[in-house]
C-alpha positions in Angstrom: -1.1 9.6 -16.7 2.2 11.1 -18.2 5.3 12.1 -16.7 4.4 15.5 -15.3 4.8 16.7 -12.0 1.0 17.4 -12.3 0.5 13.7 -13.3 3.0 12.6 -10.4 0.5 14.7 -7.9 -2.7 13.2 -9.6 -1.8 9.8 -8.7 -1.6 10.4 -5.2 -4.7 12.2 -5.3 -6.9 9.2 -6.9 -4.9 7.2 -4.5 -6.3 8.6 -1.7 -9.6 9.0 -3.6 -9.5 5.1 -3.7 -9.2 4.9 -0.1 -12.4 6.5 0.8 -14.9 3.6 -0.6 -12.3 1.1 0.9 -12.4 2.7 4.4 -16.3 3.0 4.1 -16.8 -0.7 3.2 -14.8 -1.5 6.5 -16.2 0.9 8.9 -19.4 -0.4 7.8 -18.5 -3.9 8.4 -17.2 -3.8 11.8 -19.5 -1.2 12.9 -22.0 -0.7 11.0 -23.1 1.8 8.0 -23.7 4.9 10.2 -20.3 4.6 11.1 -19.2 3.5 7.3 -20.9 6.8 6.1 -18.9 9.3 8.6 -15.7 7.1 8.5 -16.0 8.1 4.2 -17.3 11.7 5.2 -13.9 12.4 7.5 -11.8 10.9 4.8 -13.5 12.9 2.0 -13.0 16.1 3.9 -9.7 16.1 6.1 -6.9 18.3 4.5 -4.1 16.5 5.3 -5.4 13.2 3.8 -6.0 15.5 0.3 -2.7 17.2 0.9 -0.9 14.3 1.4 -2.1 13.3 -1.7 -1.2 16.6 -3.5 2.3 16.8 -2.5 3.8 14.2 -5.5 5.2 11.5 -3.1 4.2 7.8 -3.5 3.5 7.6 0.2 0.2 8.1 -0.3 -0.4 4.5 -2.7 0.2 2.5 0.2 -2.8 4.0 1.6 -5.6 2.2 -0.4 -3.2 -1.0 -0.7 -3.7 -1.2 3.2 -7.4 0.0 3.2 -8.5 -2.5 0.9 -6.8 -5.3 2.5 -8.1 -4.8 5.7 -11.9 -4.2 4.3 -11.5 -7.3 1.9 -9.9 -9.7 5.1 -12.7 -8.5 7.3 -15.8 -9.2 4.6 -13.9 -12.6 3.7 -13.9 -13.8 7.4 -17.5 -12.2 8.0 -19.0 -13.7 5.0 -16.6 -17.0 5.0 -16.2 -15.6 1.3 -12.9 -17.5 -0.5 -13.2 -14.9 -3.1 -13.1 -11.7 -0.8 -10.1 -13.6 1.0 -8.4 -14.1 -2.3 -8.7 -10.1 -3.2 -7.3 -8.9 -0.1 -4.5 -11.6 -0.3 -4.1 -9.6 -4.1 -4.1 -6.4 -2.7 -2.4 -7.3 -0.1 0.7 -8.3 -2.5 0.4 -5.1 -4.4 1.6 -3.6 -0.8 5.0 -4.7 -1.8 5.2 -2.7 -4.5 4.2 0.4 -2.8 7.0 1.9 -0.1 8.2 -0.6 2.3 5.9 -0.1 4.9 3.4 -1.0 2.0 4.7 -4.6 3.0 3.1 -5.0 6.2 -0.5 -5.2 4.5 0.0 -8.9 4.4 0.6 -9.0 8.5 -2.0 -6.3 9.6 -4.4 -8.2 7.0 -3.9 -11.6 8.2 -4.8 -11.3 11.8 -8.5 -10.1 10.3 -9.2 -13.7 9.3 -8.2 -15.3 12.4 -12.1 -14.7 13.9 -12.9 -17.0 10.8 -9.8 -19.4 11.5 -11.1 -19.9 15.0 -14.5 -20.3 14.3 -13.6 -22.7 11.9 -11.3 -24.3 14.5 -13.8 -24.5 17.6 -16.1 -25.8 14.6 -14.2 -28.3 14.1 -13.9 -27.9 10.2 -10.7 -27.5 8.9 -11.8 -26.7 5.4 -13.3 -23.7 6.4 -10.0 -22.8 7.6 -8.4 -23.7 4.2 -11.5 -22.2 2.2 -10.2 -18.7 3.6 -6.3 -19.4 4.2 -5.3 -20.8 0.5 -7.3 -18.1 -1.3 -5.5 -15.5 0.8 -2.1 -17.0 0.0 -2.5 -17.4 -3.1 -3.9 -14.3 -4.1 -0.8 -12.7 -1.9 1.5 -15.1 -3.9 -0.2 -14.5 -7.5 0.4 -10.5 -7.2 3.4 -10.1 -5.6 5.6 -13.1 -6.9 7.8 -10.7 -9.3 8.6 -8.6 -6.3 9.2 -11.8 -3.8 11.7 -12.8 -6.2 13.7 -10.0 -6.1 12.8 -9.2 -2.4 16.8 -10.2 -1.1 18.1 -7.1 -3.2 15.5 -4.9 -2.1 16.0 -5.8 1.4 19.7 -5.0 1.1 19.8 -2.0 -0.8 17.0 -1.1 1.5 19.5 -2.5 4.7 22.9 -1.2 2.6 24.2 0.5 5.6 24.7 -1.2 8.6 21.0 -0.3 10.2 21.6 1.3 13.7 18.7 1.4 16.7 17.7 4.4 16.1 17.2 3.5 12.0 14.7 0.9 12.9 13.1 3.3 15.4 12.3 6.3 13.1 11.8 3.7 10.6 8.8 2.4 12.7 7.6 5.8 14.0 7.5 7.2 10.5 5.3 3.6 9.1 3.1 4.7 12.5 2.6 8.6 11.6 1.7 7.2 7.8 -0.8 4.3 8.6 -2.4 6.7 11.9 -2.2 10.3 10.2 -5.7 11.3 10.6 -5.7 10.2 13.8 -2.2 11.7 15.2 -2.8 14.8 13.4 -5.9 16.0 14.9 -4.6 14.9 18.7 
């Protein structure tokens, strides 16, 4: 897309753009497509999603990254599908190239196939719990191995400071405002 600030702003829009299918495909799967269909609708139309994505800042990438994880770990556990599980364990890893709360894709994600996992363990068959597990992990590990292997020196330059309580604290509230905007915005 360039280097322009107008290019900068463009990829946050089409981020967010890429959200709205993503949120649609898992509205629609835990509730249903009426719900899918509005859950799109509100997405498509709320300002601050659209201004969020206007404004230049690469907060916005994470957004799809954590969409499409969650849609892709839902439809893999629904459909017992090792190829949906797979996807959202490689979207899942592109979370840790996004902003560091981008990273937490791969533990909202995974508790989204546990419904599978314990089906498959009051079932009885364990390879239904490896036919979604091991695609998930290795998707996760096929996308973001570059970034796990220099994870330590983005964790301390990330940590350089000696991290206080209160750090960790707006650090948290700020990954909740991000993930929960729409939400906290019009409450």
């Amino acid at each position: 897309l360039g280097g322009s600030m107008e290019a900068f702003r463009l990829s946050g829009l089409l981020a967010v753009t890429a959200t709205i299918p993503g949120l649609m495909m898992l509205a629609n799967s835990l509730f249903g497509p009426r719900y899918g269909w509005w859950a799109g609708f509100f997405l498509a139309v709320d300002l601050l999603s659209s201004s969020i994505g206007s404004i230049g800042y690469n907060n916005s990438q994470m957004i799809p990254v954590m969409i499409w994880s969650m849609a892709l770990a839902v439809r893999a556990t629904q459909t017992k599908s090792p190829r949906c599980a797979c996807f959202a364990g490689i979207i899942a890893g592109f979370g840790f190239y996004t902003v560091y709360i981008g990273m937490a894709a791969v533990a909202i994600a995974m508790p989204l196939l546990w419904p599978g996992i314990l089906g498959a363990a009051k079932d009885k068959k364990a390879y239904l719990l490896l036919r979604l597990l091991v695609p998930y992990g290795c998707g996760f590990v096929m996308s973001a191995f570059p970034m796990l292997l220099v994870i330590h020196t983005q964790l301390r330059l990330m940590f350089r400071r000696a991290p206080s309580s209160l750090d960790a604290e707006m650090f948290l509230r700020n990954g909740f405002h991000t993930l929960m905007s729409p939400v906290t915005f019009h409450s």
